[in-house]
C-alpha positions as CSV (number, residue, x, y, z in Angstrom):
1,X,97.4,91.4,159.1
2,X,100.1,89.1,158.0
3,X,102.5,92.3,156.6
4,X,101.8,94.2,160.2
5,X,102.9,91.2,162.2
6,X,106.0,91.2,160.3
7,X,107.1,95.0,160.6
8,X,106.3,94.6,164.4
9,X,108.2,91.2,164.8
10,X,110.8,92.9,162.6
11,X,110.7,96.0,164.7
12,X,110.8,94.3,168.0
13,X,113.8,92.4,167.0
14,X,116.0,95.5,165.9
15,X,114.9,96.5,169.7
16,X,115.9,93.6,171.3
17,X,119.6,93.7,169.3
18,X,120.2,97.3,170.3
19,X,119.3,96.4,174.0
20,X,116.6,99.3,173.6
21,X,113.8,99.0,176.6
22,X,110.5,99.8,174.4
23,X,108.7,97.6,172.1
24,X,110.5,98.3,169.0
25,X,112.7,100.3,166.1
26,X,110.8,101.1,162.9
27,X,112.1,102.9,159.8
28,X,110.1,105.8,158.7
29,X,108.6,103.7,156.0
30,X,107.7,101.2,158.4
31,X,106.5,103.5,160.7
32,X,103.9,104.6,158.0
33,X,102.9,101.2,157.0
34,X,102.1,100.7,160.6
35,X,100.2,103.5,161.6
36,X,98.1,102.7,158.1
37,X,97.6,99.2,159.1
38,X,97.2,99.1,162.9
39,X,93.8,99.8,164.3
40,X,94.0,103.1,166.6
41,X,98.2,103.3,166.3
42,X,99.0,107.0,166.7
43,X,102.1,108.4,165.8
44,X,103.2,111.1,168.0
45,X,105.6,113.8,166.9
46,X,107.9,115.2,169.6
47,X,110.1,117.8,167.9
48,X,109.2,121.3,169.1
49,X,106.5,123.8,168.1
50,X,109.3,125.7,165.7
51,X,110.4,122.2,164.3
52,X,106.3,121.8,163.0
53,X,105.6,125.5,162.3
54,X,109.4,126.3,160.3
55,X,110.4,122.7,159.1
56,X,107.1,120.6,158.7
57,X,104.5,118.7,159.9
58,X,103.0,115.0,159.4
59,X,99.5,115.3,158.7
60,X,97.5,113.1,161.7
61,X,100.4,112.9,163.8
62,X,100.0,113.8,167.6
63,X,102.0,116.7,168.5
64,X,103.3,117.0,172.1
65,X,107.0,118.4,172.6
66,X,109.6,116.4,174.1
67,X,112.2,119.7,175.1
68,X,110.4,123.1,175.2
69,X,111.4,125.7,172.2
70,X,112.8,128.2,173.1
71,X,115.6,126.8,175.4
72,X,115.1,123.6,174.7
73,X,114.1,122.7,178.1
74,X,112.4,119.2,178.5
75,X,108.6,119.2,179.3
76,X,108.1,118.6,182.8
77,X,103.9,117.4,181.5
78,X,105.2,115.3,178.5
79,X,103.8,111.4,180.0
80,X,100.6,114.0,180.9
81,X,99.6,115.3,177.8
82,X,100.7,111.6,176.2
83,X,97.9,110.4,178.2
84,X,95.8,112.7,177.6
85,X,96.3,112.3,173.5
86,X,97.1,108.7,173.6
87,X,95.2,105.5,175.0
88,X,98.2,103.5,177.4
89,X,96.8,100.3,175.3
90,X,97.0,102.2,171.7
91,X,100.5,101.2,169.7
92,X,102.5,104.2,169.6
93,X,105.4,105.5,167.6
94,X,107.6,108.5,168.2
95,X,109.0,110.9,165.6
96,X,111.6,113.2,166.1
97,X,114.2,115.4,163.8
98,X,116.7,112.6,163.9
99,X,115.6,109.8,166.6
100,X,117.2,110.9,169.5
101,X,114.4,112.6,171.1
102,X,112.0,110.0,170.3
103,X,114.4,107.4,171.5
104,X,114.0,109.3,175.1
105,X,109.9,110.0,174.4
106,X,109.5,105.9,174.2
107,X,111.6,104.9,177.0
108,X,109.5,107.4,178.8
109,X,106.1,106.0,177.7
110,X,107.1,102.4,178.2
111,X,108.1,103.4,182.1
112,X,104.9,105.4,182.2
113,X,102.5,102.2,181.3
114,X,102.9,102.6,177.4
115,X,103.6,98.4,176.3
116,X,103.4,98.6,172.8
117,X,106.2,102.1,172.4
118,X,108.2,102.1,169.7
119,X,110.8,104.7,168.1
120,X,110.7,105.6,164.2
121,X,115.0,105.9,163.2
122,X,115.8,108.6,161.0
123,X,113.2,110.9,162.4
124,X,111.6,113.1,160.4
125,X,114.8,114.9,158.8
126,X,117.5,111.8,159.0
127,X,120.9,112.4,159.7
128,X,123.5,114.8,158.1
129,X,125.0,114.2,155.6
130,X,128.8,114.6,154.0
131,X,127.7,118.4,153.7
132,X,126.3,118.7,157.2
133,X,122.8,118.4,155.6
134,X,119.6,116.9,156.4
135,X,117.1,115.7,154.2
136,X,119.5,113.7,152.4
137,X,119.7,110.3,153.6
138,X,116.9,108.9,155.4
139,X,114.3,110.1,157.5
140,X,110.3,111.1,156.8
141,X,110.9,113.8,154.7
142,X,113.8,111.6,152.1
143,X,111.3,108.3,152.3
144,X,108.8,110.7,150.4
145,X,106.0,109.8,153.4
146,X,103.2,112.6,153.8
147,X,104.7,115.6,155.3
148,X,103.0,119.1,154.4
149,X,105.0,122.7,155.0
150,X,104.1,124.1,158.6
């Protein structure tokens, strides 16, 4: 318990520097370690149903789409269907392509009930890099975490 205490008191501390209103800010290999190590954590992945099905999916991982493909609308249902998938007293980290949307998808949980939110940086893909590729530096995918083709 002593290595899951530290990642959230860790996590929770990157939160408080960037001023972010959730529980915490995990790397991807963080992220993992938690979800491994914390009874009932669920990691929920809010890219969109084309993001899972054309660029991958994390094996376990709640699926529930932040913006709606096509259109990229956001989901009016999202804090429903999070309560319907996950328990308001559960720990629960969001994955995106990036972080952006999963920034949005725990500021939304934590207003909606959700204390222990947390966002996973880097998302699944990281950010681009020099070449205006992903994959490349940081993210799921990059930390070699389990990911399997949609």
């Amino acid at each position: 318990m002593g290595k899951l205490n530290e990642l959230l008191q860790l996590a929770r501390e990157r939160a408080e520097k960037l001023g972010l209103p959730y529980a915490g800010a995990l790397t991807p290999a963080e992220a993992y370690e938690v979800w491994q190590a914390a009874p009932g954590a669920k990691l929920v992945d809010v890219r969109t149903r084309a993001e899972w099905d054309w660029v991958g999916r994390v094996p376990g991982a709640v699926e529930i789409e932040w913006l709606s493909y096509p259109g990229n609308t956001p989901n009016p249902v999202f804090v429903q269907q999070l309560r319907r998938e996950v328990d308001p007293e559960s720990l629960v980290m969001f994955l995106c392509r990036s972080g952006g949307r999963s920034d949005k998808a725990a500021r939304a949980a934590t207003e909606a009930g959700y204390a222990e939110a947390y966002n996973v940086l880097e998302g699944f893909e990281g950010d681009r890099d020099a070449n205006g590729h992903r994959n490349r530096t940081g993210g799921w995918r990059h930390a070699g975490l389990p990911w399997k083709q949609g």
